[in-house]
C-alpha positions as a Markdown table, in Angstrom:
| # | Residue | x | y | z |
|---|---|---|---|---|
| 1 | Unk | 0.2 | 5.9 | 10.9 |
| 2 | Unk | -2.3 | 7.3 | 8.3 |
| 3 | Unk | -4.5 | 5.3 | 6.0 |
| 4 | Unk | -5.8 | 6.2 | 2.5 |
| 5 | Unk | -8.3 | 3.8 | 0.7 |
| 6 | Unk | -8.8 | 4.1 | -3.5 |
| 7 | Unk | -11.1 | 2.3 | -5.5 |
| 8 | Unk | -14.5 | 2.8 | -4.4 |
| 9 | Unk | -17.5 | 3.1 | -6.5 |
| 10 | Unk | -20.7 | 2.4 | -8.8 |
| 11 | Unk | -21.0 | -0.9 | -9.7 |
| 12 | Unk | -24.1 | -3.5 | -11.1 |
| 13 | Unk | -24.5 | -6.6 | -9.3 |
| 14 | Unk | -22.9 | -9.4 | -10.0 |
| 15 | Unk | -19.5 | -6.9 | -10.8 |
| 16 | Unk | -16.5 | -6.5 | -9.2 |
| 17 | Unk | -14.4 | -3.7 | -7.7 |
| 18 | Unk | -10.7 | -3.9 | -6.2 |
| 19 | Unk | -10.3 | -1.6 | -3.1 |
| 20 | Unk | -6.5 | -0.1 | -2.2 |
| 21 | Unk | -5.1 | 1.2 | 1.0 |
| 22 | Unk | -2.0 | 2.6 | 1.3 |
| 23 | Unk | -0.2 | 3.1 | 4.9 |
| 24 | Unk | 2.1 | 5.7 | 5.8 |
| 25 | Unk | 4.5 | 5.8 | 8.8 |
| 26 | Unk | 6.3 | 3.2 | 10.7 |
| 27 | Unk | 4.3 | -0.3 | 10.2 |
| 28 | Unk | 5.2 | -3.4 | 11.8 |
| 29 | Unk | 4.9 | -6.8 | 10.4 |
| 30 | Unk | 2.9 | -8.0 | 13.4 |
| 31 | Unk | 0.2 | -5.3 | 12.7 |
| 32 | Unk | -3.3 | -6.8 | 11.4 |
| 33 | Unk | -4.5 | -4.8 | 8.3 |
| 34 | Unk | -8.5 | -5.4 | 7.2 |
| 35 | Unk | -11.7 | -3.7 | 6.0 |
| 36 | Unk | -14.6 | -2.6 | 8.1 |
| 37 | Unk | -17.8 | -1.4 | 6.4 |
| 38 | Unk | -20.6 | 0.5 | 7.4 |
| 39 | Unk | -24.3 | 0.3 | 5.7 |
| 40 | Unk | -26.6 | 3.6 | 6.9 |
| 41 | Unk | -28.4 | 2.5 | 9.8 |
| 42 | Unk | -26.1 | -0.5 | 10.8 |
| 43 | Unk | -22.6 | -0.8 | 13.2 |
| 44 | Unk | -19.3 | -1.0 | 11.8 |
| 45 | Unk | -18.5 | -4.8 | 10.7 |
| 46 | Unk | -15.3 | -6.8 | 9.8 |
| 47 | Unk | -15.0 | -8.0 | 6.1 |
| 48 | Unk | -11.7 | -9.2 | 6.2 |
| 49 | Unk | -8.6 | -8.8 | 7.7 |
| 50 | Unk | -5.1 | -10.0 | 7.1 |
| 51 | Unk | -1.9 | -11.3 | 9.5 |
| 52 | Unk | 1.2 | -11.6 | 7.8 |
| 53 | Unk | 2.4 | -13.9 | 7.0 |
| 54 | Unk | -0.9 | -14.8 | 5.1 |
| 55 | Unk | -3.3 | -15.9 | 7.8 |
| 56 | Unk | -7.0 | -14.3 | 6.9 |
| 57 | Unk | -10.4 | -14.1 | 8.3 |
| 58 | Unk | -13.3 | -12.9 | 6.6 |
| 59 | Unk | -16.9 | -12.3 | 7.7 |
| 60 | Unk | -19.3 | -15.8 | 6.1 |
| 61 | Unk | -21.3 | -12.8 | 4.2 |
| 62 | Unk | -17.9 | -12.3 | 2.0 |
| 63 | Unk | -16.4 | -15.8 | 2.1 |
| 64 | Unk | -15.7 | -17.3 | -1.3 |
| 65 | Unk | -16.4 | -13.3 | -3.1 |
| 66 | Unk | -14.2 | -11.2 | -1.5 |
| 67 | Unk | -10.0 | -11.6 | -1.2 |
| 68 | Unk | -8.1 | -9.8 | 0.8 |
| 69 | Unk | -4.0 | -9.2 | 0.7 |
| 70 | Unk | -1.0 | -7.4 | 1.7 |
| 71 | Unk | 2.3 | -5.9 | 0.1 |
| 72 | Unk | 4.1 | -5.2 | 3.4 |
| 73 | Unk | 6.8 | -4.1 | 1.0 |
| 74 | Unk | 4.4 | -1.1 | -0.4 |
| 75 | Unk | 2.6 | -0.8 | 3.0 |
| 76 | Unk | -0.6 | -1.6 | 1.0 |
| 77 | Unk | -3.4 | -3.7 | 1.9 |
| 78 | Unk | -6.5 | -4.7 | -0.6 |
| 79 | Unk | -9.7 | -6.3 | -1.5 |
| 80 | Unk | -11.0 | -7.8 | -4.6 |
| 81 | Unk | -14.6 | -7.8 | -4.4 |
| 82 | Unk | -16.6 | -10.3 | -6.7 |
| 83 | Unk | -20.3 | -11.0 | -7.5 |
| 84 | Unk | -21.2 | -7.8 | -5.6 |
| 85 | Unk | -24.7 | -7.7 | -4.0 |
| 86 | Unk | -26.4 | -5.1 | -2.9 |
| 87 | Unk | -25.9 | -5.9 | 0.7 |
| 88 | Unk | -22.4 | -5.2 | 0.1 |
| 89 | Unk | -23.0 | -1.1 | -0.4 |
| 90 | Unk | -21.6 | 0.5 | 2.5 |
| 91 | Unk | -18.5 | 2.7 | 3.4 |
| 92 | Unk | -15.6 | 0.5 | 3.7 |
| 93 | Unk | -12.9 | 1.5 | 5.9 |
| 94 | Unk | -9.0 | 0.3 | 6.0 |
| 95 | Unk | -7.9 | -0.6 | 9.5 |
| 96 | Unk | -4.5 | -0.8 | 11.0 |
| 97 | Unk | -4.3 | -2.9 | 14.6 |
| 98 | Unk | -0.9 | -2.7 | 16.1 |
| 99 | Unk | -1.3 | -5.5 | 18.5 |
| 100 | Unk | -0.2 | -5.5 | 22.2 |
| 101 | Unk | -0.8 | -5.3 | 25.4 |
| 102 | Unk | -4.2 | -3.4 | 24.2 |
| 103 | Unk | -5.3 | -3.0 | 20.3 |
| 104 | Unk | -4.3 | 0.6 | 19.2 |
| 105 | Unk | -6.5 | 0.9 | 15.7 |
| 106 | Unk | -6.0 | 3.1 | 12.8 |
| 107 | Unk | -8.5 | 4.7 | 10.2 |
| 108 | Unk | -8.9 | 5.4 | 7.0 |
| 109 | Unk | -11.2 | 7.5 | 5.9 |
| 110 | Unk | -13.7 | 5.6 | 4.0 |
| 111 | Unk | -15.2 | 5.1 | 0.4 |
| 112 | Unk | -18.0 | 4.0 | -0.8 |
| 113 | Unk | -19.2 | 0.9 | -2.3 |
| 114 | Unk | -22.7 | 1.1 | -3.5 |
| 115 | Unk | -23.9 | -2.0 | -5.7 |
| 116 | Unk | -27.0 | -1.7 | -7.8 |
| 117 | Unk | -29.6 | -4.5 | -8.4 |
């Protein structure tokens, strides 16, 4: 499975940006896709991630701003990000857990969000 994310950038607070990632390879339906994202000087955190069919979780610092979806169909998972803040600049990162009897996760490789006040 590989993992390429689009639509990072430059944006003023209060914008919005839409982030892509596309899978390749064999993906299964049961496999959680999210976003992880990683400020300089902080761990990797969970934004958002998404079971089909539908079920979400997001971290309370995104709730209500940020949306994520799938298109199991196009092997694509996103994230519409609204009324950015500048706590929201980091690297995001598109994930890929194939659930089991232990996690196996996939990467992307990152892009960056950086949100100025």
């Amino acid at each position: 499975v590989q993992l390429q994310a689009y639509g990072g950038g430059l944006v003023q607070a209060g914008g919005s940006l839409r982030l892509s990632c596309a899978a390749s390879g064999i993906i299964f339906s049961d496999d959680v896709m999210g976003w992880y994202r990683q400020a300089p000087g902080k761990q990797r955190e969970l934004v958002a991630d998404i079971f089909s069919p539908g079920i979400t979780n997001y971290a309370d610092s995104v709730k209500g701003r940020f949306t994520i979806s799938r298109d199991n169909a196009k092997k694509t998972v996103y994230l519409e990000m609204n009324s950015l803040k500048s706590e929201d600049t980091a690297v995001y990162y598109c994930n890929l857990g194939r659930l089991g009897r232990q996690r196996r996760d996939y990467w992307g490789q990152g892009t960056q969000v950086t949100v100025s006040s």
